[in-house]
C-alpha positions in Angstrom: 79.4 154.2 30.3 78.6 150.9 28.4 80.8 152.3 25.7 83.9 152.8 28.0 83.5 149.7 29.5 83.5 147.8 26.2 86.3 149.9 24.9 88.4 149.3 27.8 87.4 144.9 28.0 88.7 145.3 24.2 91.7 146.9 25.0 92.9 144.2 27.4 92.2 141.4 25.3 94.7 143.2 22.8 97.1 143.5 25.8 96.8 139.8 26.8 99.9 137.5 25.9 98.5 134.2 24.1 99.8 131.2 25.8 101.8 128.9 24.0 100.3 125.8 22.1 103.9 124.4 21.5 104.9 121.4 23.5 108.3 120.1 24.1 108.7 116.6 24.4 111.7 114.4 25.2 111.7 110.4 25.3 114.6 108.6 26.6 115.3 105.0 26.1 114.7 102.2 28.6 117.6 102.2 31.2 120.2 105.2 32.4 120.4 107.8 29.8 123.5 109.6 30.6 122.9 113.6 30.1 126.3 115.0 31.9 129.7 114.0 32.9 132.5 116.1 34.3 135.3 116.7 36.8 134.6 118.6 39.7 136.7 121.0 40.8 136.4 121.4 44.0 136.6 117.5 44.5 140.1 116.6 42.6 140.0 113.3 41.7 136.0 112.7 41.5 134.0 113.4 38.4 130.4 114.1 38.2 127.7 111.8 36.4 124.3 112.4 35.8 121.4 110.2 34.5 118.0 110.1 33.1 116.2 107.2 34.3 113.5 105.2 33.2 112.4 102.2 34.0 108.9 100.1 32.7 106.7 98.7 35.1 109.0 95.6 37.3 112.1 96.6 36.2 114.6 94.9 38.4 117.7 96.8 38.6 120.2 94.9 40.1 122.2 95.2 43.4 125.6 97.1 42.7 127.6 99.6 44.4 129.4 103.0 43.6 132.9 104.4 44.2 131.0 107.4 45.6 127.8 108.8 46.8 124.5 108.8 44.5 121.8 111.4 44.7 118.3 109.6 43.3 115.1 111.9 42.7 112.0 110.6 41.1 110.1 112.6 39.0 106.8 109.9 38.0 105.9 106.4 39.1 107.9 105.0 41.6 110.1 102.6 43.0 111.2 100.0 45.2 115.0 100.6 47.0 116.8 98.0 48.7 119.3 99.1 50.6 121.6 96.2 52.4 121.4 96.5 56.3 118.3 98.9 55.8 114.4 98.9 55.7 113.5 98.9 51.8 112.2 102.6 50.7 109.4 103.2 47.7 109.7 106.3 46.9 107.4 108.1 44.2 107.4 111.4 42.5 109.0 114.4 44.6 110.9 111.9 46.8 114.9 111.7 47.2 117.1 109.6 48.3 121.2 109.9 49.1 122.7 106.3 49.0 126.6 106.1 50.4 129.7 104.8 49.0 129.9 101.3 48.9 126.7 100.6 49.8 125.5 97.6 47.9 121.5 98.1 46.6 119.3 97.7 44.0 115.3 97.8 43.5 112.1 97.5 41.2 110.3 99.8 38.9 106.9 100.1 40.7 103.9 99.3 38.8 103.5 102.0 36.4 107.4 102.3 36.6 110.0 104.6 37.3 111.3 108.1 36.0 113.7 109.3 37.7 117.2 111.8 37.6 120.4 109.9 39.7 123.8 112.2 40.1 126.7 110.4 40.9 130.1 111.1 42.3 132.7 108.9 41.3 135.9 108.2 41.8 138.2 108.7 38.5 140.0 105.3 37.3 136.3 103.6 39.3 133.3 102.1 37.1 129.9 104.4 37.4 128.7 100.8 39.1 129.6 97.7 40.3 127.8 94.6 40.3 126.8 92.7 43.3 125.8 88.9 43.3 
């Protein structure tokens, strides 16, 4: 019996899949690291912008506004959002946020800063952003 059970704890090591040692690893500059930009289709006259985001610790990024609507999610650290007329948000990793057209804001990288992915719809002819004094 000893026997069968070895034979058979032998046979499923053989069996088992190694896991893989290999690690990918990507690291953007400071700042928005744009990764995609297209029309959409369904939306004529808008394009599509996406970003990679990272920001050091304090980062100020300043207030601006969009020609359309941005869709922020944080994926480490966190951050600060201002948002004019509106309670400032921190948001951290897993959170989202959907900021309006026009809406002027602008934040700080927390303290062990700010990773993050931001889509944005904009209008075509429009800037991605516009400053704010």
């Amino acid at each position: 019996m000893r026997a069968a059970v070895a034979l058979l704890a032998v046979l499923l090591a053989g069996c088992a899949t190694p896991r893989s040692t290999s690690v990918v690893t990507y690291a953007p500059d400071p700042g928005t690291n744009l990764v995609l930009e297209g029309p959409i289709a369904a939306a004529p006259g808008h394009h599509l912008v996406v970003g990679d985001i990272l920001a050091p610790a304090g980062t100020i990024i300043p207030r601006h506004t969009h020609s359309g609507e941005e869709f922020l999610y944080i994926i480490g650290g966190s951050a600060t959002v201002s948002r004019e007329g509106l309670p400032d948000i921190v948001l951290g990793p897993g959170d989202s946020l959907r900021i309006a057209p026009g809406l002027v804001h602008g934040g700080v990288a927390g303290p062990e800063g700010v990773r993050g992915v931001s889509s944005w719809v904009v209008v075509d002819g429009q800037p991605l952003r516009t400053p704010v004094e």
